[in-house]
N, C-alpha and C positions, 0 to 999 in steps of 0.2 A: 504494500500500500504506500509506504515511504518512497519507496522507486517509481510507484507512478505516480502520484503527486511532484517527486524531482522531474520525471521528463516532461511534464505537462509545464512545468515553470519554464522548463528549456526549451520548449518549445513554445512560452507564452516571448519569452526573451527573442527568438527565430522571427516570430509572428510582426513584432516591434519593430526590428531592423530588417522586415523586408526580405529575409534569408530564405526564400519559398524550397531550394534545395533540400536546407537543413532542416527545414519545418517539416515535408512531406518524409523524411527519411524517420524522423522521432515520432511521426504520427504513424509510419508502417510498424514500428519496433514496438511502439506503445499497443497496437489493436493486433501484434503477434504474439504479445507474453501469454503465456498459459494460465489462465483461471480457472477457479475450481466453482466460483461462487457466481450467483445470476448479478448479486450485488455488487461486485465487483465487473461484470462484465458489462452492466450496466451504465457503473461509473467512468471505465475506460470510453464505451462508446459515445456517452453524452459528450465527456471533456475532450476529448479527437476531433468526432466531427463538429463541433459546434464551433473549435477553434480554426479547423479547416473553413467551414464555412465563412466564417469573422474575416478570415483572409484574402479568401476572392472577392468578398463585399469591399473590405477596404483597397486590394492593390486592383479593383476595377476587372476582374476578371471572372467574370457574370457566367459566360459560358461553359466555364469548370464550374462553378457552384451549380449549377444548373442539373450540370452533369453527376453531380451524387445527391443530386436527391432522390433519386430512386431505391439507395442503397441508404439511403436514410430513412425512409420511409419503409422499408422491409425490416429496418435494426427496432424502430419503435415497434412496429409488429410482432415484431418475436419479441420482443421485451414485454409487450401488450400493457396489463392495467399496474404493473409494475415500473412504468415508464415515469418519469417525475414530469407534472403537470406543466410547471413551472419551463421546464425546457422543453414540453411540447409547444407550448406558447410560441419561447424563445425560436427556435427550429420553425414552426411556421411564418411567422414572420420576416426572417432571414431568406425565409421563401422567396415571401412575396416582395422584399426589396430587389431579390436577384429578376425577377419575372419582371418588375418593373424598367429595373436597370435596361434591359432590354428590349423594352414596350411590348413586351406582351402582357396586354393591361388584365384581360380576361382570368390567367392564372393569376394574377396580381389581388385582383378583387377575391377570388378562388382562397386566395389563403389569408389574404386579410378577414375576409369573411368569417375562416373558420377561427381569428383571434376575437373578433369581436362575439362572435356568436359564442364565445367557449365560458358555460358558468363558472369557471374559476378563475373571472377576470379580475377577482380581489387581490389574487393572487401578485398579478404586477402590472398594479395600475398602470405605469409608465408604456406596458406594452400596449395596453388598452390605450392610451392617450393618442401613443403617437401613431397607435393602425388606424385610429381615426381619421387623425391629418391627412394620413396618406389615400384613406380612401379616398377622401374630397377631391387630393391630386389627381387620384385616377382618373376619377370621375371627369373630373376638370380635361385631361388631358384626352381621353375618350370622346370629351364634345357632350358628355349630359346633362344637359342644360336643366333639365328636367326633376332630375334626383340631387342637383348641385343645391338647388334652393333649400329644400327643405333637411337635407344635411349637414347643411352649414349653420341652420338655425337649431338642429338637436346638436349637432357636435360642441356648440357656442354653449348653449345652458350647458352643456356635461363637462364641459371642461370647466366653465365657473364655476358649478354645485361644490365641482370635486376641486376644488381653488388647484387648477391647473392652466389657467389661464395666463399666461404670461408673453414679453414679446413676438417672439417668433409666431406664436399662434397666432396672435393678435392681428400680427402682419398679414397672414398667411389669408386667415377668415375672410380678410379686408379685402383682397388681392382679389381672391373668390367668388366674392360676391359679386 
């Protein structure tokens, strides 16, 4: 457990400076150790690909993240109701900015949908805030004129209820309208 906790920091270090090399070689080494436990294989796979995916989102390479979600989406399923809620969240969302990234807005809505729609959105509000934003984007960027209006006016009260209101939204709402 100490050793995978160490290559996941080394590989949080890899992720930082861009070393996509060094990253991919301590993420194959990390999801080759041998485990005996669901929980442990659990945690290797959450912390791997989540940091994989963190990578393509930041160094802009959309069509590799794209490219393992399949293989993400099969790891939560075999993991099934044992899977942490919290980085289903996370992992859906990672989705839909990569789907975005790419304008393909349809999966983009596809997995924002399943963050907004998921009852344990107490869980991390923040995910819940900002898949909001991003739906209006979509929406916005789609041309739906239609569902913009009155999404921008629930997104508004929920983000004040929930005092998450702050600049960038502010702007964002504005711009929208």
């Amino acid at each position: 457990s100490v050793y995978i906790i160490a290559l996941n920091n080394l590989g949080s270090i890899c992720y930082e400076l861009g070393k996509e090399e060094e990253l991919m070689n301590i993420l194959r080494k990390s999801r080759a150790l041998p485990v005996k436990t669901l929980s442990l294989q659990n945690r290797i796979f959450t912390l791997t690909y989540q940091l994989e995916l963190s990578y393509y989102n930041k160094y802009a390479q959309y069509q590799k993240g794209i490219g393992i979600i399949p293989d993400i989406k099969k790891g939560m399923e075999h993991i099934g109701d044992k899977f942490d809620k919290h980085f289903r969240l996370h992992f859906h969302y990672h989705f839909a900015l990569l789907y975005f990234a790419v304008k393909e807005y349809r999966n983009a809505l596809k997995w924002l949908h399943s963050v907004l729609n998921d009852p344990a959105k107490e869980l991390r509000k923040d995910f819940y805030c900002f898949a909001r934003i991003m739906n209006l984007i979509v929406y916005y960027e789609m041309g739906n004129q239609q569902l913009i209006k009155s999404a921008v006016s629930s997104t508004y009260r929920f983000l004040y209820k929930n005092k998450r209101l702050f600049a960038l939204e502010t702007v964002i709402l504005k711009f929208i309208r």
